[in-house]
C-alpha positions in Angstrom: 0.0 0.0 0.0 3.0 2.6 0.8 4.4 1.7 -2.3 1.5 2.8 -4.3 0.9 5.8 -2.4 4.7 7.1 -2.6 3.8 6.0 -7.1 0.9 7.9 -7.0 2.8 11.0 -5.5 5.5 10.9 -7.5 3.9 10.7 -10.7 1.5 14.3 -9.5 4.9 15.6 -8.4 6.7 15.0 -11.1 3.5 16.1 -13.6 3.4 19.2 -11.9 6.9 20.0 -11.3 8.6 19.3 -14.9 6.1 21.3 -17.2 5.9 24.0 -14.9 10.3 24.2 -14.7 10.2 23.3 -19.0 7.8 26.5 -19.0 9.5 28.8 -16.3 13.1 28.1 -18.9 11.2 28.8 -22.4 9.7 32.1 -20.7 12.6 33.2 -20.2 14.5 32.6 -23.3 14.5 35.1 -26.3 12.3 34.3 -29.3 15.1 33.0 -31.5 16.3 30.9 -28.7 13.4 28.7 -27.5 14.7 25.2 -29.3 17.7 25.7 -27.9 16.4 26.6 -24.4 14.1 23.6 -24.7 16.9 20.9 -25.6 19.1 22.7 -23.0 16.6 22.2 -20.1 15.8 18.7 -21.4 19.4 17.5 -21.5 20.1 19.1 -18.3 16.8 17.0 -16.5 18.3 13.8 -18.0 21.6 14.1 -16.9 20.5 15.1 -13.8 18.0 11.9 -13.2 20.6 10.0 -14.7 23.4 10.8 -11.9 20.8 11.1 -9.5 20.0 7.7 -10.0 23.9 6.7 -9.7 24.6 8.9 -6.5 21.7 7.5 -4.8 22.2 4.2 -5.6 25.7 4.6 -4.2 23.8 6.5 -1.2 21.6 3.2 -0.7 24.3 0.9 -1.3 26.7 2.1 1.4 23.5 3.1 4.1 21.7 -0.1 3.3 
């Protein structure tokens, strides 16, 4: 049951959080830069889950 609770936060916190950061970045890029805002913010969020998911992982393995 805690499992599906912590799902079903995660996916409204994430569905709230990453449209709202992709729009806050596009607002405030000039006109001729939006695509490049756009795949700047996106490669940023991957790298970021992706070495999030290695740091913690490291994090879990060492704390248990």
């Amino acid at each position: 049951m805690i499992l599906y609770m912590a799902a079903i936060f995660y996916g409204i916190g994430f569905g709230v959080v990453q449209p709202a950061l992709q729009a806050w970045s596009l607002e405030h890029a000039a006109l001729n830069r939006k695509g490049m805002a756009n795949a700047t913010f996106y490669s940023f969020f991957d790298l970021g889950i992706g070495f999030g998911a290695i740091l913690f992982g490291q994090i879990g393995y060492l704390f248990g």
